[in-house]
PAZAKOL-347884 format. One record per atom (N, C-alpha, C, O, CB): residue number from 1; x, y, z. Coordinates in Angstrom, 1 decimal. Atoms other than C-alpha are relative to their C-alpha. Glycine has a CB too. Layout:
(atom NUM (X Y Z)),
...
This chain:
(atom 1 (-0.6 0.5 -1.2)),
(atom 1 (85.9 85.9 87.9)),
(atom 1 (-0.4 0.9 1.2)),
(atom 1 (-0.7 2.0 1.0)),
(atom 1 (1.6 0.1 -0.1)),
(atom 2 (0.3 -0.7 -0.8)),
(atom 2 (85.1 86.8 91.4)),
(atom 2 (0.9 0.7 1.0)),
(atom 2 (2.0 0.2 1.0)),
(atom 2 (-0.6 -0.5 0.2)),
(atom 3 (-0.9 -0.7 0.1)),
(atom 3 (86.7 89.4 93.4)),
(atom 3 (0.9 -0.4 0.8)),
(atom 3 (2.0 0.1 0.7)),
(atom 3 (-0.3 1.1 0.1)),
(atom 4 (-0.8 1.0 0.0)),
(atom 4 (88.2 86.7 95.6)),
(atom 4 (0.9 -0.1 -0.2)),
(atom 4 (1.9 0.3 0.5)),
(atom 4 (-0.1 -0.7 -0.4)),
(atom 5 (-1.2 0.6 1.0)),
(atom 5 (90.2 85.3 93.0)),
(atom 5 (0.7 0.7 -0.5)),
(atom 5 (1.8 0.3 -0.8)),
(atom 5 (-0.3 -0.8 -1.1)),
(atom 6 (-1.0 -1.2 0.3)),
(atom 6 (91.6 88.4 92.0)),
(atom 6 (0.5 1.2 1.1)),
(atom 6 (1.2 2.1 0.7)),
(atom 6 (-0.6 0.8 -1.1)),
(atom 7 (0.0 -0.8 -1.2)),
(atom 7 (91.8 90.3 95.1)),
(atom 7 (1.8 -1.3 0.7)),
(atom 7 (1.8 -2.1 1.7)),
(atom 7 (-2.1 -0.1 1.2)),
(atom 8 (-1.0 0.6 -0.5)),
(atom 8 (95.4 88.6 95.6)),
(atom 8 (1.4 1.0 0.6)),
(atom 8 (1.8 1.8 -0.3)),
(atom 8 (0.3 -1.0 -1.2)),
(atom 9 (-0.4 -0.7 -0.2)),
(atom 9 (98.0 90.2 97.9)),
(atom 9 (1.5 -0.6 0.1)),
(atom 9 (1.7 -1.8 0.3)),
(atom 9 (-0.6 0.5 0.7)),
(atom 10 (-0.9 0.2 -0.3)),
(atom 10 (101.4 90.2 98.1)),
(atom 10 (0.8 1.0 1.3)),
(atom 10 (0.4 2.2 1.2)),
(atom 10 (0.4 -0.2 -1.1)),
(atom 11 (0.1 -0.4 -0.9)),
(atom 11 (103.2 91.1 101.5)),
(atom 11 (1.2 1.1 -0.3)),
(atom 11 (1.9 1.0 -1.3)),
(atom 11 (0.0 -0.9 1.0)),
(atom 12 (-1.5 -0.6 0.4)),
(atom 12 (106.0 93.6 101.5)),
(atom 12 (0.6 1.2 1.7)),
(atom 12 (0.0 2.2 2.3)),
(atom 12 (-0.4 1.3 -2.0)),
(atom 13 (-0.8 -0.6 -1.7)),
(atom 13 (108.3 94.9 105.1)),
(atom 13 (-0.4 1.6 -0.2)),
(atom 13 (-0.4 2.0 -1.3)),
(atom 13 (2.3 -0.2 0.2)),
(atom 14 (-0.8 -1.4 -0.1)),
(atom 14 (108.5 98.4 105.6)),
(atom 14 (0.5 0.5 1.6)),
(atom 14 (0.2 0.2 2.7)),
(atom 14 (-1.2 1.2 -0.7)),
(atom 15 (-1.0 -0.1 -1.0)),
(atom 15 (110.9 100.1 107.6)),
(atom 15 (-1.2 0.7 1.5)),
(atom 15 (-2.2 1.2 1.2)),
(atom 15 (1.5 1.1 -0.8)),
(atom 16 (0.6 -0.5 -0.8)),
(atom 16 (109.6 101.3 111.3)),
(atom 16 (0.9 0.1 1.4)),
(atom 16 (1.3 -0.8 2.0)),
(atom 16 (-1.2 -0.8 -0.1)),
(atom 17 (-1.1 0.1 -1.3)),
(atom 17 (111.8 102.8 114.3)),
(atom 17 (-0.6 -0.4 1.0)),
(atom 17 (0.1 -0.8 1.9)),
(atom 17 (0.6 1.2 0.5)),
(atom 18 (0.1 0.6 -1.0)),
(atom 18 (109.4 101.6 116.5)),
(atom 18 (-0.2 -1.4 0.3)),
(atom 18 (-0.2 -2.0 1.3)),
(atom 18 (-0.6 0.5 0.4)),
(atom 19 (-0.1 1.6 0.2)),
(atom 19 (109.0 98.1 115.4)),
(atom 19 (0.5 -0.8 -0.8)),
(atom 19 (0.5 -0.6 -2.0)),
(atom 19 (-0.8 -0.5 0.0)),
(atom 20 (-0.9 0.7 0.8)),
(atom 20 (110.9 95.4 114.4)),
(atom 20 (-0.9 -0.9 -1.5)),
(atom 20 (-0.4 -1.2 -2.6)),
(atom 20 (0.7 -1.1 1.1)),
(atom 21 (0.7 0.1 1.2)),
(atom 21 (108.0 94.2 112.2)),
(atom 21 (-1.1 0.0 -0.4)),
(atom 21 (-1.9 -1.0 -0.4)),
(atom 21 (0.1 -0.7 -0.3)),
(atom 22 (0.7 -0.7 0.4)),
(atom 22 (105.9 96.0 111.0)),
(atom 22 (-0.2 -0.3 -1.9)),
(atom 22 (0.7 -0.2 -2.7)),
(atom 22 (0.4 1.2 0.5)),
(atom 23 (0.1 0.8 1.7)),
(atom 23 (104.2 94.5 107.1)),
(atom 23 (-0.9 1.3 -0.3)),
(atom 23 (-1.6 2.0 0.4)),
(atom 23 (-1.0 -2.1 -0.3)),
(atom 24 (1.4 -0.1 1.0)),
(atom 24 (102.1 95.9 104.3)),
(atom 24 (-0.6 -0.8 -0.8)),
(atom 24 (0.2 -1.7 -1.2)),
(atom 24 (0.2 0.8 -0.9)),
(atom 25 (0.6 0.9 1.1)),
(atom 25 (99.9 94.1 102.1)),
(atom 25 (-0.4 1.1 -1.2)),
(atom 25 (-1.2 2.0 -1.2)),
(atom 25 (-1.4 -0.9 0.6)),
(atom 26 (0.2 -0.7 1.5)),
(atom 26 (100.3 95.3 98.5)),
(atom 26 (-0.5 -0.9 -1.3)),
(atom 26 (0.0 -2.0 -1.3)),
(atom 26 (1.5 0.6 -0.4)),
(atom 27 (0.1 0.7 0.9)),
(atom 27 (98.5 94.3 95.0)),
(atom 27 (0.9 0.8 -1.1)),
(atom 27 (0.5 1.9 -0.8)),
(atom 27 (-1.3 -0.3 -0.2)),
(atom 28 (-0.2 -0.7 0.9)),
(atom 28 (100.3 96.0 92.3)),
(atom 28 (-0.6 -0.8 -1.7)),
(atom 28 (0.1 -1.0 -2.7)),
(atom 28 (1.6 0.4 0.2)),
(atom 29 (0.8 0.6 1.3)),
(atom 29 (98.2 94.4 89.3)),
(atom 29 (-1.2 -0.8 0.2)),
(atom 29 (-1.2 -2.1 0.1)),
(atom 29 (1.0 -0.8 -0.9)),
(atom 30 (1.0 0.6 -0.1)),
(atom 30 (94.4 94.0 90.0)),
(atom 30 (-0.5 0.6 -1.2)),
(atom 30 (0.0 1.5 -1.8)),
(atom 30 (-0.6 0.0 1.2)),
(atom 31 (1.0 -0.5 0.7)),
(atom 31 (91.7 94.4 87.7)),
(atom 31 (-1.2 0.2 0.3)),
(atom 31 (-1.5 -0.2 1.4)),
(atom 31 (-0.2 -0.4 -0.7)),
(atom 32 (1.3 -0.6 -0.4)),
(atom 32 (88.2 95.8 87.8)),
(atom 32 (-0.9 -0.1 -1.8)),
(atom 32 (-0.3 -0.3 -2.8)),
(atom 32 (0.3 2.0 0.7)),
(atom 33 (1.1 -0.1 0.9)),
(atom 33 (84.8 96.1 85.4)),
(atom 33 (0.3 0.8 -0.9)),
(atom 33 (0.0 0.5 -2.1)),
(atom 33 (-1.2 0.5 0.5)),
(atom 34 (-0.6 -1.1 1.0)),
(atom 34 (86.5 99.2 83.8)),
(atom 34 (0.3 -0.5 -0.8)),
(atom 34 (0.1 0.2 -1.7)),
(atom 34 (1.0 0.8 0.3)),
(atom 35 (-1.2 0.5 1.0)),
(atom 35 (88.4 97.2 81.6)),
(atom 35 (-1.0 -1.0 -0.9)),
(atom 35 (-1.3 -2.2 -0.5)),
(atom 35 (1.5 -1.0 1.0)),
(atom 36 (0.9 0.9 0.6)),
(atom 36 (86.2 95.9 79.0)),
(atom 36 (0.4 -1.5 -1.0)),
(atom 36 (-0.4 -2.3 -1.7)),
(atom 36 (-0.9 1.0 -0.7)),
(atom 37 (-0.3 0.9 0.3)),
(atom 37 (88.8 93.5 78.0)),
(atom 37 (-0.2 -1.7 1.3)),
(atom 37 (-0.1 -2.9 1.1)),
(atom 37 (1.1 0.6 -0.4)),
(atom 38 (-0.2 1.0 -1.4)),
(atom 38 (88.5 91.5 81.9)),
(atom 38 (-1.5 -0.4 0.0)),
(atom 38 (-2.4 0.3 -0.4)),
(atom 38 (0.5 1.0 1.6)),
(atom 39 (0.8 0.8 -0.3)),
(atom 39 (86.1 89.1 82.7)),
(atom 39 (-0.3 0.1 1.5)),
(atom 39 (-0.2 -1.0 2.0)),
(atom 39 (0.4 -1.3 -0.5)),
(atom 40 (-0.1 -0.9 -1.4)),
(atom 40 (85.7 91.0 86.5)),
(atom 40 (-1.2 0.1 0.2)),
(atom 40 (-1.8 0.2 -0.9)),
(atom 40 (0.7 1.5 0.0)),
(atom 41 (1.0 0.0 -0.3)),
(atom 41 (82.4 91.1 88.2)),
(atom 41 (0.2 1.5 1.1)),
(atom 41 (-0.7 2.3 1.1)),
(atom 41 (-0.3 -1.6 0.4)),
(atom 42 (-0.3 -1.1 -1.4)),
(atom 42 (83.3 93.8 91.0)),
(atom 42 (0.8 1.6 -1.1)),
(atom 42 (1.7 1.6 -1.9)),
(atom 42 (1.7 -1.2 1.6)),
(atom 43 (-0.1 -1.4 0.4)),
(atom 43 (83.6 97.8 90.0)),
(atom 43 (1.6 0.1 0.7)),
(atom 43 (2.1 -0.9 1.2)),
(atom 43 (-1.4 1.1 0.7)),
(atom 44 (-1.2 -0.6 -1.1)),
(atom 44 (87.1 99.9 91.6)),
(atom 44 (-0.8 0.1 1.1)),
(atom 44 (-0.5 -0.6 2.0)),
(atom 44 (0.8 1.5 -0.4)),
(atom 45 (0.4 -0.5 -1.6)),
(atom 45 (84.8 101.5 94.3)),
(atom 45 (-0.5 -1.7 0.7)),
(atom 45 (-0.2 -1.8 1.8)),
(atom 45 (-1.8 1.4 0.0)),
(atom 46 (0.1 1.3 -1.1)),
(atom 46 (83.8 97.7 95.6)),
(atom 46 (1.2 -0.9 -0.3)),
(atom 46 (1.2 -2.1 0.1)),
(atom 46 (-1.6 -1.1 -0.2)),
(atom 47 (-1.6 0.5 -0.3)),
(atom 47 (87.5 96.6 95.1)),
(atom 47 (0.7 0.8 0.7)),
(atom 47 (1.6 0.4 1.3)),
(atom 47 (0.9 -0.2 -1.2)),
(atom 48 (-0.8 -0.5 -1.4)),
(atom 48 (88.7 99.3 97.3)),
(atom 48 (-1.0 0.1 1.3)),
(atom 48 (-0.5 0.4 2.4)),
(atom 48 (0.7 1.7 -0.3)),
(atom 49 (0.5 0.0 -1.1)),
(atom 49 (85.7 99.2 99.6)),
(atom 49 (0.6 -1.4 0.8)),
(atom 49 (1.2 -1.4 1.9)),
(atom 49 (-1.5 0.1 -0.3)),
(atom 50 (-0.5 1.1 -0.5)),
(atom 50 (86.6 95.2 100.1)),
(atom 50 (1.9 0.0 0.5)),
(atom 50 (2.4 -0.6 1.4)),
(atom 50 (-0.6 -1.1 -1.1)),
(atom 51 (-1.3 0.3 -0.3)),
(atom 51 (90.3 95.6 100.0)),
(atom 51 (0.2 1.1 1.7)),
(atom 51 (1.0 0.8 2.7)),
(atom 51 (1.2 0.6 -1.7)),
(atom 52 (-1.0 -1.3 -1.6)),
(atom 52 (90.4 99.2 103.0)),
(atom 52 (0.8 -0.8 0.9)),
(atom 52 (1.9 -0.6 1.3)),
(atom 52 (-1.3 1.1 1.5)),
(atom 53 (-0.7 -0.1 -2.0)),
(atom 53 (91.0 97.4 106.1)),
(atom 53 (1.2 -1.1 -0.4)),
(atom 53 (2.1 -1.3 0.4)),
(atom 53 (-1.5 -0.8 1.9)),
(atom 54 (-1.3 1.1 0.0)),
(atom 54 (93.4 94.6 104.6)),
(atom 54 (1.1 0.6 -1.2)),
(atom 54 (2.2 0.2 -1.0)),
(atom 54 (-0.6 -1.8 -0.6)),
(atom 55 (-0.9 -0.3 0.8)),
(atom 55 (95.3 96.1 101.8)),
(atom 55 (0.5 1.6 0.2)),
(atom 55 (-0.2 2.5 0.7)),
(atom 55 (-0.5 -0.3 -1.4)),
(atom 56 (-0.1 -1.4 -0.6)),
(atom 56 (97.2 99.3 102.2)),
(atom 56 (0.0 0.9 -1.8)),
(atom 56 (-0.5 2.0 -2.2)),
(atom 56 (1.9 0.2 1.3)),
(atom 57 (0.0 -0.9 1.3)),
(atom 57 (98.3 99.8 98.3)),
(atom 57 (-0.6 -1.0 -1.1)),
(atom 57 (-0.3 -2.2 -1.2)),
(atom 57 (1.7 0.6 -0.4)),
(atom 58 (0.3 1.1 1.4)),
(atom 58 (96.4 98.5 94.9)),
(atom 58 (0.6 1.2 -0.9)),
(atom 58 (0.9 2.4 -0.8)),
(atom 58 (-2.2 -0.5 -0.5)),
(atom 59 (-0.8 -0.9 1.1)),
(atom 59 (97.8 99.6 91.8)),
(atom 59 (-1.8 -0.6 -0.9)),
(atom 59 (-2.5 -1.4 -0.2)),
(atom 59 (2.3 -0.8 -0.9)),
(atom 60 (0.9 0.2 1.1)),
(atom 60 (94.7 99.1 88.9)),
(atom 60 (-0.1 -0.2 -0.8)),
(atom 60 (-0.7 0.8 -1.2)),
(atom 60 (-0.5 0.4 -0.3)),
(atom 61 (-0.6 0.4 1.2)),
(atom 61 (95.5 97.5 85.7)),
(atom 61 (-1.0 -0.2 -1.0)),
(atom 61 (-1.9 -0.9 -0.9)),
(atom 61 (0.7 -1.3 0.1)),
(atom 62 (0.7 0.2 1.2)),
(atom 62 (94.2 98.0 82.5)),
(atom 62 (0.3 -0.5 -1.2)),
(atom 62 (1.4 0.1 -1.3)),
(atom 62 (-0.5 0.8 -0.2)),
(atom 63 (-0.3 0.1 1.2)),
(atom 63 (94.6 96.6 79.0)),
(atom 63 (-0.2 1.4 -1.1)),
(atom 63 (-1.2 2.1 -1.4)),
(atom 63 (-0.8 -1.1 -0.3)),
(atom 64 (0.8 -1.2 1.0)),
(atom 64 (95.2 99.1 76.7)),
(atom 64 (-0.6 1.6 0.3)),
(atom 64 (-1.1 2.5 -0.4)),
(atom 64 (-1.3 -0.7 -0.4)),
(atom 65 (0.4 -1.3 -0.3)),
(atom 65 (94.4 101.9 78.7)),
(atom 65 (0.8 0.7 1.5)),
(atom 65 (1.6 0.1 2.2)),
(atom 65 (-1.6 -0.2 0.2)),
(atom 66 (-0.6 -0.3 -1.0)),
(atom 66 (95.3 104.4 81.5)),
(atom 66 (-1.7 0.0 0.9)),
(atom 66 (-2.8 0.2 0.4)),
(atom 66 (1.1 1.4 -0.2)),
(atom 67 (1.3 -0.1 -0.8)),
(atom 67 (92.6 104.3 84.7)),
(atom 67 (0.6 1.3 0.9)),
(atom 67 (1.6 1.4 1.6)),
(atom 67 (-0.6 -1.7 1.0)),
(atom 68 (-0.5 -1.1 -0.2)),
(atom 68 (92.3 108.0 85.2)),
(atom 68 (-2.0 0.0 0.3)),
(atom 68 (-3.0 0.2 -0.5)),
(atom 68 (1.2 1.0 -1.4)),
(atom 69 (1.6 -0.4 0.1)),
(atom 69 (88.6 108.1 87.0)),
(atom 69 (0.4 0.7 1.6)),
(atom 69 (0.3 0.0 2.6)),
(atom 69 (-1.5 -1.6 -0.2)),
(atom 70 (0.1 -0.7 -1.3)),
(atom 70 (89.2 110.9 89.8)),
(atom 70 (-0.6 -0.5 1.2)),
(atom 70 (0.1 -0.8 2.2)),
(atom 70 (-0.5 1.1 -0.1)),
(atom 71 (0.8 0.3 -1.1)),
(atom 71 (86.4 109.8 92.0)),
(atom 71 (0.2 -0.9 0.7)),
(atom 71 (-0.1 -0.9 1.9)),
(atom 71 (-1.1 -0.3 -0.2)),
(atom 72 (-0.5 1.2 -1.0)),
(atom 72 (88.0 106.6 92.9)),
(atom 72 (1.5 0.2 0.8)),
(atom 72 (1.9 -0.7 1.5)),
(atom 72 (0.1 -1.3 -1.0)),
């Protein structure tokens, strides 16, 4: 799959005294190449290069495993 189709966000408020609305865009369950159960074309480092300027938080989901790779 391409990173597109998994690069899906959901929106979420957070609070702000100086504006009334103020959003984040959060994924909490993408995947990446790491995961040699996923059918993922795109690495972490070119899923957080494409997500910087639009997403603020990804969470990184693996099968079966924890994703513990410092560099990213």
């Amino acid at each position: 799959m391409s990173m597109s189709t998994h690069l899906r966000t959901a929106t979420a408020r957070q609070a702000s005294p100086t504006k009334e609305h103020d959003w984040i865009k959060i994924d909490l369950h993408i995947h990446t190449l790491d995961d040699p159960k996923d059918a993922v074309d795109y690495s972490a480092h070119q899923l957080l290069e494409r997500a910087h300027s639009s997403v603020s938080v990804l969470a990184i989901t693996l099968h079966d495993a924890v994703f513990e790779r410092k560099e990213v």
